[in-house]
N, C-alpha and C positions, 0 to 999 in steps of 0.2 A: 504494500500500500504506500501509495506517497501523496504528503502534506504540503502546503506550501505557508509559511508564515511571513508576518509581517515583524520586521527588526526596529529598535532602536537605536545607534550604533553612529558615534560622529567621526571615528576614524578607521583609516583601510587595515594599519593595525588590529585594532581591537578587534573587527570583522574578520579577522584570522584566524586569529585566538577563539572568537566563538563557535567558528565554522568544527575550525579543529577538536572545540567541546563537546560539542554537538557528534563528532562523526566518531568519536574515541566511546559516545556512552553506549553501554549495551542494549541492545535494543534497536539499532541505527543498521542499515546497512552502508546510505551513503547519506554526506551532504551538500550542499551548496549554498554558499552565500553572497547574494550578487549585492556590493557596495553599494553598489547604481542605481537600481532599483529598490534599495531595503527589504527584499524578499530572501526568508530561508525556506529552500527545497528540500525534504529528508524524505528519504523513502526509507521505511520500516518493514524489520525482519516480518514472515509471515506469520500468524496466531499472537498475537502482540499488540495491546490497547494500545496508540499513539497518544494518551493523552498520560499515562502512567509512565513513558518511557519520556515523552517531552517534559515531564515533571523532572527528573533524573536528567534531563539536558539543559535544563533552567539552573539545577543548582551546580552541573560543570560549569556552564559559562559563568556562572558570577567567582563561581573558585578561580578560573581565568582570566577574569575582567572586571572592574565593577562599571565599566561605560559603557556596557550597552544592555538591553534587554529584548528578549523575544514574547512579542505582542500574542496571547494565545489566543 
């Protein structure tokens, strides 16, 4: 299954760090996070709530960054 979110995120740094949060947590198989647009794309393992596993990618990214947030 894949989601697409809306980001918080004022530098291309930060948006690295949360990409990489995002695609390190279990539950993820891939992600992307387009600067440009503020959108993150994740597509999730199969049998897998997306909304219990983007819980677990909210508190990677802020362990990574505290400037940005993923709008759920």
């Amino acid at each position: 299954m894949k989601k697409t979110y809306k980001v918080d995120v004022d530098c291309a740094n930060c948006a690295n760090k949360m990409e990489d949060a995002v695609k390190n947590t279990k539950g993820v198989k891939d992600a992307v996070l387009n600067f440009m647009t503020l959108k993150l794309k994740v597509e999730f393992e199969d049998g897998l709530n997306p909304q219990d596993v983007m819980q677990d990618a909210i508190i990677n990214c802020k362990k990574a960054t505290s400037e940005g947030e993923i709008l759920l």
